[in-house]
N, C-alpha and C positions, 0 to 999 in steps of 0.2 A: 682909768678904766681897765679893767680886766680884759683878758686875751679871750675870744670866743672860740671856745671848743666845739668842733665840728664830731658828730658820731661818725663811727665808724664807716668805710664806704660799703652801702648794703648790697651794690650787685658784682661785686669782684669776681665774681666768675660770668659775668655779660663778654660776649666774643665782638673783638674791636678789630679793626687794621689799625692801626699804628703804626707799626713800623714793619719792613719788610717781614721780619721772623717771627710775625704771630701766626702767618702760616705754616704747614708742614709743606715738604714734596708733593705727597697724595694730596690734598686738600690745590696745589696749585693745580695737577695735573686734571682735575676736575673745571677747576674755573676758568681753566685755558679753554676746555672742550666746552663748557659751557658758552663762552666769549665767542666761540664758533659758530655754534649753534642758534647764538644772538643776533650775530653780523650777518647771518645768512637769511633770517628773516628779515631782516633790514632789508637786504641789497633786494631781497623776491618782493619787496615791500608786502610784506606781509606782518599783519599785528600781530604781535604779540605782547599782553598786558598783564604779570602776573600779579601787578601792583595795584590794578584797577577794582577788586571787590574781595577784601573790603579795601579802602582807598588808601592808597602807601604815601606821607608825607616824610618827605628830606627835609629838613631844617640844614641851609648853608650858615655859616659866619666867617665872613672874609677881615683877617684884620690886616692880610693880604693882598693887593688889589690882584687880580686876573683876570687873562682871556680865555684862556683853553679848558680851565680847571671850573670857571663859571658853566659854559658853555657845555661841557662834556658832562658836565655831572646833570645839569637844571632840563638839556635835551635827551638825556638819556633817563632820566629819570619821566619825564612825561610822555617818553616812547613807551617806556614801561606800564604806562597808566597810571603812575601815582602823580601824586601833587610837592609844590616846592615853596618855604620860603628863604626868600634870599635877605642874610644881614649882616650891613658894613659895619667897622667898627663905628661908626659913631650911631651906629643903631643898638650894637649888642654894647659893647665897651666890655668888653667880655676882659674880669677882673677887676674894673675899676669902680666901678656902682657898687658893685657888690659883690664877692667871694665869690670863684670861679666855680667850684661845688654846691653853692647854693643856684647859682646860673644854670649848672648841669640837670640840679635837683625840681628844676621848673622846667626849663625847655624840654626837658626829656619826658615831662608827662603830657605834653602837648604834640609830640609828633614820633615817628616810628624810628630816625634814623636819623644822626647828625653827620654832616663832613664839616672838617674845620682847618681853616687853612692859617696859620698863625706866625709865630716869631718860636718861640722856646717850647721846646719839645715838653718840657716841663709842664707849660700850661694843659695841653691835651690830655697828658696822662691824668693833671688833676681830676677834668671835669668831667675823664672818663670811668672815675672811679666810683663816681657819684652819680653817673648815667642809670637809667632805665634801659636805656635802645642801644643800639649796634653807635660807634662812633668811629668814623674812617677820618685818616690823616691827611686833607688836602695838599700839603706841604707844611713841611716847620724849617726851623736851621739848621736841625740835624739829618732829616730824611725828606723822601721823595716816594714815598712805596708806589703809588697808583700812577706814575711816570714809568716806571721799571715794571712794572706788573703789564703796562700797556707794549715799552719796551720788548718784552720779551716775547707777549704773544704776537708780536708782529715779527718776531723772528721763526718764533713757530709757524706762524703763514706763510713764509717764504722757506725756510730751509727744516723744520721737523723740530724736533728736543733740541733743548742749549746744551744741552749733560756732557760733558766731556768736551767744549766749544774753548774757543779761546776771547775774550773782550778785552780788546784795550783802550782805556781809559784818558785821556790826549786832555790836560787843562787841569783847572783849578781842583783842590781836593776838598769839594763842599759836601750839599745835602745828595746830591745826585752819587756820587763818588762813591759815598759810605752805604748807599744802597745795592748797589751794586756789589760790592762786599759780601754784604749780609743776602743778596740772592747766590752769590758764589757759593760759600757756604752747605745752602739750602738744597741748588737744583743741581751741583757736584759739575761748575764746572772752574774756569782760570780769569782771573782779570790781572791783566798788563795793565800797570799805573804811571802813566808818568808826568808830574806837576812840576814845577818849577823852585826852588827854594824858598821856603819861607810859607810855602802854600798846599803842602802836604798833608797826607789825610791825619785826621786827630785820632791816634791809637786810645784814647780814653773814653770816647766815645761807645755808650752802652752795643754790646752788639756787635761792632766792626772790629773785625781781627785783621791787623796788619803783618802779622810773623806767622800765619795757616799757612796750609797746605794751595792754598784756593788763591793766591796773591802774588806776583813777582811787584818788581817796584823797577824801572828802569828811567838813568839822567836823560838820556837820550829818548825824544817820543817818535823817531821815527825807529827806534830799535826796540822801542813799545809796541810797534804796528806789524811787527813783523811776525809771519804766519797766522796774524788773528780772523778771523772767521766775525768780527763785527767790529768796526772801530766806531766810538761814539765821543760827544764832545760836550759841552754846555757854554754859555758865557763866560767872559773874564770876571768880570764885574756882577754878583748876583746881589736880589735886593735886599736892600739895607749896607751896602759896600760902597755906595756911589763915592763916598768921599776917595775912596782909593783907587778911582777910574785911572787915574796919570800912574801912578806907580803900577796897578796891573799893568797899563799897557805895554810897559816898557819890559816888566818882567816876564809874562807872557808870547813878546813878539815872538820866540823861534816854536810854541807851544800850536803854532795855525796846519787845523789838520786841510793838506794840500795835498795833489797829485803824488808825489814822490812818497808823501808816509801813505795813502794809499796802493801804494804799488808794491808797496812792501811786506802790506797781507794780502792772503788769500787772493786768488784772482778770482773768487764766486763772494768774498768779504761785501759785509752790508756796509753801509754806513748811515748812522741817525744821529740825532738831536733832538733835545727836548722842545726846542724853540722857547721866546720867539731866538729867531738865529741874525747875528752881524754879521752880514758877510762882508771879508777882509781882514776880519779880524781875529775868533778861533775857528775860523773854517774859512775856504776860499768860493768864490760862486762856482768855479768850477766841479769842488766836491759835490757841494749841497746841491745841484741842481744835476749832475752826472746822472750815468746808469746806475750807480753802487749806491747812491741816494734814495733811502725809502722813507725820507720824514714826513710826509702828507700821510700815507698810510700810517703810520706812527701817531700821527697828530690826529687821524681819526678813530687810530683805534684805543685812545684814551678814554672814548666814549665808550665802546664796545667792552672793554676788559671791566671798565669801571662797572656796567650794566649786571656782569657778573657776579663781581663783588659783590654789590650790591641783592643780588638773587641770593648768593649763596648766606650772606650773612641774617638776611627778612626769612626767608623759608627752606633755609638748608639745604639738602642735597637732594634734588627732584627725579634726577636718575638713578 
């Protein structure tokens, strides 16, 4: 049988998140104020539905399983007033039935907006090529945007602009890692990196510059914490690693952000996580549950930032 040639992708200029760098500075500086703007309706419990007429549906596809990213997107999205469907991979099988562009080239005539939470970065950009609608990056193996986008405006709620800040970086060099990069980069400030060997960030990776301006790399991570203005962390073990649970742990032990590398930033320094979090493991309970610990607000305002995106990507810039 012959190889089936797919036409060219017809909306390449459709505006996606993907990865952290498909927005500019300006373009953040709006979505944050936007995100403010959202959450304050929230909290006055007051509606606000710009999704409601005519009526906003999200199409999810998790080949991911998740809590916060199900959650934040499916309640943020109905706070909005639009509608959601939610599907596993054994519902979408997104690639395996059939061409991930031809999946694109259906779903996306059926609903306004897809998030897709996946495995290879690769697959997203396919089926984003081939979209009609806005397509946000739930998570892949390479990135995290709508973690770090939430990340940040929660450090804007608490301390103003990151721009000139310092982040350092404490554990593995995964999808979270190289986001954080690529907002360094963007919103002009520093990330302190310190992983352990063997587990360092992937310089080939589209996007992540490990030898900028915007990057120190340090062996020691409590010499990583020092004067930072946010120390953040994630798992040892992220999924799809489990096989290598015994060897992280052992190569990770001195990587647990604890009292002493907190004390070694900032003494107004935040500290977050993506969750969910191990404590004992790359964080102590005394971090995570401390005063410098603002992960609930983090873990709620994945909702709030995401609400934005989502504003700004369906109806553009309303102020």
């Amino acid at each position: 049988m012959g190889m089936t040639v797919l036409h060219s992708p017809p909306f390449s200029t459709m505006k996606h998140y993907l990865q952290f760098s498909d927005l500019t500075a300006d373009e953040y500086a709006y979505v944050l104020q936007r995100a403010a703007f959202i959450k304050a309706k929230f909290k006055a419990f007051e509606k606000y539905q710009p999704f409601a007429d005519p009526d906003r549906t999200l199409a999810m596809i998790f080949e991911k399983a998740s809590t916060r990213t199900r959650v934040s997107f499916e309640a943020g999205m109905y706070q909005m007033g639009g509608s959601v469907v939610h599907l596993t991979t054994g519902d979408s099988q997104l690639g395996r039935a059939e061409p991930i562009e031809d999946t694109a080239r259906v779903i996306s005539r059926m609903v306004d907006m897809v998030m897709i939470r996946t495995f290879e970065q690769s697959k997203i950009e396919r089926f984003a090529a081939y979209s009609r609608v806005p397509v946000i990056n739930g998570l892949t193996n390479e990135y995290h945007p709508c973690q770090v986008l939430a990340d940040i405006f929660t450090y804007y709620e608490y301390r103003g602009s990151i721009q000139g800040k310092t982040v350092a970086w404490v554990g593995d060099g995964n999808n979270m890692a190289n986001t954080w990069l690529q907002a360094a980069q963007i919103l002009d400030f520093t990330v302190h990196v310190s992983t352990p060997g063997g587990y360092g960030i992937d310089g080939s990776i589209d996007g992540v510059e490990v030898d900028g301006g915007h990057v120190k790399f340090f062996k020691d991570p409590t010499e990583a914490c020092a004067g930072a203005d946010l120390v953040t962390t994630d798992v040892w073990t992220s999924m799809g690693y489990e096989a290598e649970n015994e060897a992280r742990r052992a190569a990770f032990a001195n990587w647990r952000v604890d009292a002493a590398m907190m004390a070694r930033a900032k003494p107004d320094a935040l500290f977050m996580h993506c969750l969910p979090a191990h404590r004992g493991e790359e964080v102590t309970e005394e971090v995570l549950e401390g005063p410098q610990s603002v992960v609930w607000d983090e873990a709620e305002n994945r909702m709030h930032a995401q609400k934005a995106l989502m504003e700004y990507l369906l109806l553009g810039r309303l102020t």
